[in-house]
N, C-alpha and C positions, 0 to 999 in steps of 0.2 A: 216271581222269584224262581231263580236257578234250583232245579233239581226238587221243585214241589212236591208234595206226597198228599194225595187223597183218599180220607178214609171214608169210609161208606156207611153209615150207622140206618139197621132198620128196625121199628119196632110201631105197631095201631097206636101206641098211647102218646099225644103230642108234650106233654111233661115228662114223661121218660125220654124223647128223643131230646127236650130240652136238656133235662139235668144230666144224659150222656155226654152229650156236645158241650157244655161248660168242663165237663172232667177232661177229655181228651184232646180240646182246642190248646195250637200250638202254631206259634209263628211261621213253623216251615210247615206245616200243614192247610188241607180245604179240607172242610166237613159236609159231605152230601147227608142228607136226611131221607128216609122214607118210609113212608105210613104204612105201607102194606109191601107184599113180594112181587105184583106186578110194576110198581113205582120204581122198584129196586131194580129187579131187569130190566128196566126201561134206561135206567143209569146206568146203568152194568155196561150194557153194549156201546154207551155214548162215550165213557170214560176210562181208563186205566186206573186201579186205586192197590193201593198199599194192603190194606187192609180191609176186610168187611167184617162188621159184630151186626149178627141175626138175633132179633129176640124168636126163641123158639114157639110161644102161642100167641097165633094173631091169626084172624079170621079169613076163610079165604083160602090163600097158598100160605102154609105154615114158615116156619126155619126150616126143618130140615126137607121140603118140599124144593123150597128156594137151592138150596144147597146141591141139593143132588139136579138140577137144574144147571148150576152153575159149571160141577163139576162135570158134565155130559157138555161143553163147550168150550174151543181151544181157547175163544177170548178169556175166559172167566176161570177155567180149572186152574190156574196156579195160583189165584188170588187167596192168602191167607183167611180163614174163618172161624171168627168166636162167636162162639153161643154166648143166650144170656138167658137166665129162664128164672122165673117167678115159683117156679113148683118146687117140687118138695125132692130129695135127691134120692127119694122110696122110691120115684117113678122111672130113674134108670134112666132118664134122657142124656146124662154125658155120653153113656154108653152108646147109643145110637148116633150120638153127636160124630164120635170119635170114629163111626162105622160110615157119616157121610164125609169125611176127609177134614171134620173140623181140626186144627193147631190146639185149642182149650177151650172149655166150656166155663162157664162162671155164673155163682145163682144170687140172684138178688135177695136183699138188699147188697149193691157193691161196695166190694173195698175201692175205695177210690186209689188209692196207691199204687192195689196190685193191678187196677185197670192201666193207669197213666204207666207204669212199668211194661207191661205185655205192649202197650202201643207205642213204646218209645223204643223197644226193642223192634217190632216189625216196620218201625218206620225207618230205622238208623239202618235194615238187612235191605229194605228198599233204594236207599239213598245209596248205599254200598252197591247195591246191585245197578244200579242207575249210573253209576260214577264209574265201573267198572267197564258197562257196555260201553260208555261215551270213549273211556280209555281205549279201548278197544276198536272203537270206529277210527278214533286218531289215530291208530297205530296201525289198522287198514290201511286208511287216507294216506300218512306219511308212506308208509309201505307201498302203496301203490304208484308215491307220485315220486319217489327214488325212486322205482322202476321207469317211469317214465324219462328220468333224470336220467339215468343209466343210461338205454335206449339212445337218448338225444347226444349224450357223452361218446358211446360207442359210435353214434353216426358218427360224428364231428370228428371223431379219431382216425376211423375211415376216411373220411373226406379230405384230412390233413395228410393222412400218411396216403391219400393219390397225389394229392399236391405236392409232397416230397419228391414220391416217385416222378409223378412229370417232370417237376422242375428240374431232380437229378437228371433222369432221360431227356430233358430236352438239352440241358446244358451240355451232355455228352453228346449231343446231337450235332449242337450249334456249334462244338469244338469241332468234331469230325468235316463238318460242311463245310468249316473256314480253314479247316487244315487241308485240303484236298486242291484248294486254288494257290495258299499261301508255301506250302511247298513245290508246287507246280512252277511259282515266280523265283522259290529259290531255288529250285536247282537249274532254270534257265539263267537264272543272274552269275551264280557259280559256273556254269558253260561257258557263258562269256567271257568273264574273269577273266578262266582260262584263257579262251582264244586270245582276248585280248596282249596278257602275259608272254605269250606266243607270239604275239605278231604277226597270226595270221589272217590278217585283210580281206583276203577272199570268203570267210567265215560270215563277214557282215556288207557284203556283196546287195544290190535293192533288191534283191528277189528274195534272200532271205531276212533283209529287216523287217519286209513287207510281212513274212511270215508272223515274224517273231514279235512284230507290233499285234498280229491280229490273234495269235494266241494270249497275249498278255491283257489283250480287252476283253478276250471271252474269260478269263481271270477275273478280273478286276470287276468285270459286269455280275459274275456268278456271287462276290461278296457285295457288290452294292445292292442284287436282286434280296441276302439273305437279311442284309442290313435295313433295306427300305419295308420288308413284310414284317419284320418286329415293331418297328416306328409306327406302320399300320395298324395294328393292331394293338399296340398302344392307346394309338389317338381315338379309336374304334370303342375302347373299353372305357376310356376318360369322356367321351361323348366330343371330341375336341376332331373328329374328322371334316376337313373340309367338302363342302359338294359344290361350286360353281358354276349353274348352266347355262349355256348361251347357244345360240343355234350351231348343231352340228348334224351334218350330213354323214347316215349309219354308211350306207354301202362305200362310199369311198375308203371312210376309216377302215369298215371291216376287210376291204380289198390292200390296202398297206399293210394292215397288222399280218394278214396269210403270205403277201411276199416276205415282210421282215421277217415270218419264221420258217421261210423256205428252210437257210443251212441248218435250223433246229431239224425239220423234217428229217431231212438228207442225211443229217448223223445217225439218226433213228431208223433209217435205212424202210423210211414212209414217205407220202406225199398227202399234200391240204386239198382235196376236189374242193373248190368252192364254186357252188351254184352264182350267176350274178341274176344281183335284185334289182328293182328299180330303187333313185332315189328315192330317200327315206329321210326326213328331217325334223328332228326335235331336240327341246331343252334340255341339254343333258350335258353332265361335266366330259367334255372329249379325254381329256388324262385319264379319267377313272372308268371310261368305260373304255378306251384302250386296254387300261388295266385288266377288266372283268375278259374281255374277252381271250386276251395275252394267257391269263390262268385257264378261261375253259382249254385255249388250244392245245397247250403244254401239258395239262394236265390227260389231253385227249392222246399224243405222241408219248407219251412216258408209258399207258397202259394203254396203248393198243398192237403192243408187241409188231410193230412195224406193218401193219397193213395199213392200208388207206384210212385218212381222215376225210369222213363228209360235211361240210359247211354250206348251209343253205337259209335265206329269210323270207319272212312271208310277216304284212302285215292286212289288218281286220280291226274292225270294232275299236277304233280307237288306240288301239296298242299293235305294235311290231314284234316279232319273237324269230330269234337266229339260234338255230338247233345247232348241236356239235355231235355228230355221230363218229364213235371210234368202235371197232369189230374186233377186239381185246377178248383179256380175259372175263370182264363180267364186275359185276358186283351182288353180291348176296344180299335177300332180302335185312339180316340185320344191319348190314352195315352200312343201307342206302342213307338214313339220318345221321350218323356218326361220323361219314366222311366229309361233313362239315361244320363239325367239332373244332376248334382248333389244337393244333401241337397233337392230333390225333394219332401222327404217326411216330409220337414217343412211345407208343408202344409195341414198336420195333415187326407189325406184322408184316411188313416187306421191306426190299433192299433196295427203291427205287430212286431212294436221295429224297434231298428236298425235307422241308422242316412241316411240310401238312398244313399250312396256314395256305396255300394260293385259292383252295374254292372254300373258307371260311372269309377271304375275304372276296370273294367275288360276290357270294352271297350278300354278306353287310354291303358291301358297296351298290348294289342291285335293290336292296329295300331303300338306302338312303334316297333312290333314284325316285322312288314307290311303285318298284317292281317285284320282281323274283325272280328264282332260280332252281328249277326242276327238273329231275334225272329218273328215268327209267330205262330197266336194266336186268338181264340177267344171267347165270353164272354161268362163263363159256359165249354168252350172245352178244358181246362188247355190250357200250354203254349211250344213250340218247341225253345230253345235257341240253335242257333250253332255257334260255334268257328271254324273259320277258319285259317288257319297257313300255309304260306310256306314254304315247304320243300327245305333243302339245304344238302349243302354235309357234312357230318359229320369232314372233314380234312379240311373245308373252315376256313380260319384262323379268329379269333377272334379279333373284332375292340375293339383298344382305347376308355374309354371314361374317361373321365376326372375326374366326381365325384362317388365318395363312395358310393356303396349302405350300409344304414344302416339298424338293423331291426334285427331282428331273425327269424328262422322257424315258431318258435310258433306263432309270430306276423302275420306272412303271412299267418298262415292258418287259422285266425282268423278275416281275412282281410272283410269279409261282412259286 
């Protein structure tokens, strides 16, 4: 039963402990019995009880032996204690009752009444005090786990309002990156206009279409590179990214990708050293690891404040690894795991362009492969990026996969 209460009755005479235990038996109570004061501390220490009624003469350890026993131990001093004594009320035992910490003493023959009343009142202060603590513990417990509530609320709030923030920063971001080609196209398109308006012919001469075709591609290439890294990473976060592999030969590609970004170079006012490897051949999607590399390079010419870029491969043990060395500014110990966060660079810590998704996704693209991608570096000493790849057999047959890669060349090598 919920919130039981046990009284404790001790007295040598087994018909007195009977005809106590008939008065004070009670549905929400247990009645311990015991013969003597050792029996009784023996109970004492095993149980919690509401109540104890000592007979004060019994051979042995007395009542108030027991008592002052009880009250000299943290378990047992709060436990309410009635005397019960057979002698005569000459001999002054309430009085010493009252001196061991006894609540009331009472002399036999009992009033049954006023026994069943004194014990319905310590059992009803028990239950109250019982009902109280438990209240108390629930009011901890809830207490505690609204704190926790809180805590978990607060993260999440946090967590939303960086999501805010990103998504505002980057949407300002992705305005800025697309205004920057798309006003470029019109104020060349309004140049023409003009010319055109004019009639002057010479204006659009092949030397200068020539131009004005190849600035419109580096246009048009800078919004399909911004448009194809969100698609990527898209399809990256949905699990829907293609990976295709079929035999591809590294050193060749890696020697195309360093000429296509020769005029990258040369604007950056740097150059690509690339070491030459030997043939290198393995299953791997050629678009995507154009990709991967297109972003380490770019990403190498953007911060290496125009000195040289070093490109070099070596492979061992089953796997091939092509290093990217740029002699920049550096990267700080924190920020070596973070600059492959994506949309990292919404939070505006340099002016270098670019949306922060190119080595987020060279990294994904690099594990899909079951490889990696690791960078050491530090502040002022430029920066060491290497691609690792394992190598497989060129006749290893090529797995299923389900979705379509979309996309074009031009978009993947545009991909930082």
């Amino acid at each position: 039963m919920e919130n039981l209460a046990k009284l404790l009755i001790v007295d040598d005479m087994p018909e007195n402990l009977h005809a106590l235990n008939a008065i004070i038996r009670r549905n929400d109570c247990e009645v311990y019995q015991a013969g003597s004061g050792e029996e009784a501390l023996a109970l004492l220490l095993e149980h919690e009880f509401a109540l104890a009624i000592l007979d004060v003469q019994m051979p042995g350890m007395d009542g108030f032996e027991l008592a002052e026993l009880m009250r000299g131990t943290d378990k047992t001093r709060h436990i309410p204690i009635v005397f019960v004594s057979a002698g005569g009320r000459e001999l002054n035992y309430a009085f010493k009752g009252y001196e061991t910490g006894a609540v009331d003493f009472l002399y036999k023959p009992l009033d049954i009444n006023a026994v069943r009343s004194k014990v319905n009142v310590f059992v009803s202060l028990y239950q109250q005090r019982n009902e109280t603590c438990r209240q108390l513990a629930a009011l901890e417990k809830s207490r505690a786990e609204q704190e926790i509530l809180l805590k978990e609320l607060n993260s999440a709030q946090g967590e939303l309002q960086r999501a805010i923030r990103m998504r505002d920063d980057f949407m300002s971001m992705v305005a800025h990156e697309l205004r920057t080609p798309l006003n470029t196209l019109f104020l060349e398109t309004q140049l023409r206009t003009i010319q055109l308006e004019r009639g002057n012919a010479e204006f659009f001469s092949q030397d200068n279409m020539r131009r004005m075709v190849a600035r419109d591609a580096r246009q048009i290439q800078s919004m399909v590179r911004l448009i194809s890294d969100m698609l990527d990473v898209s399809r990256m976060r949905n699990g829907k990214l293609s990976i295709r592999p079929q035999p591809t030969e590294l050193g060749g590609l890696l020697e195309r990708v360093v000429n296509d970004l020769g005029p990258q170079a040369s604007a950056a006012g740097s150059i690509i050293n690339l070491q030459t490897i030997p043939p290198v051949t393995g299953m791997w999607d050629e678009f995507r690891l154009e990709q991967i590399l297109i972003n380490l390079l770019t990403n190498a010419l953007r911060y290496g404040e125009g000195r040289p870029v070093d490109v070099y491969g070596e492979a061992s043990d089953g796997t091939v690894r092509i290093h990217v060395i740029d002699h920049g500014r550096g990267i700080s110990q924190a920020d070596l795991q973070r600059i492959f966060m994506p949309f990292e660079r919404a939070a505006s810590r340099d002016a270098s362009g670019g949306l922060g998704l190119g080595l987020y996704i060279a990294r994904q693209l690099a594990a899909s492969h079951g490889g990696s991608i690791g960078v050491e570096s530090r502040v002022g000493e430029g920066a060491k990026f290497s691609l690792m790849l394992p190598l497989a057999e060129a006749g290893a047959a090529r797995p299923e996969l389900p979705c379509k890669r979309e996309g074009t060349t031009l978009a993947g090598k545009f991909g930082q």
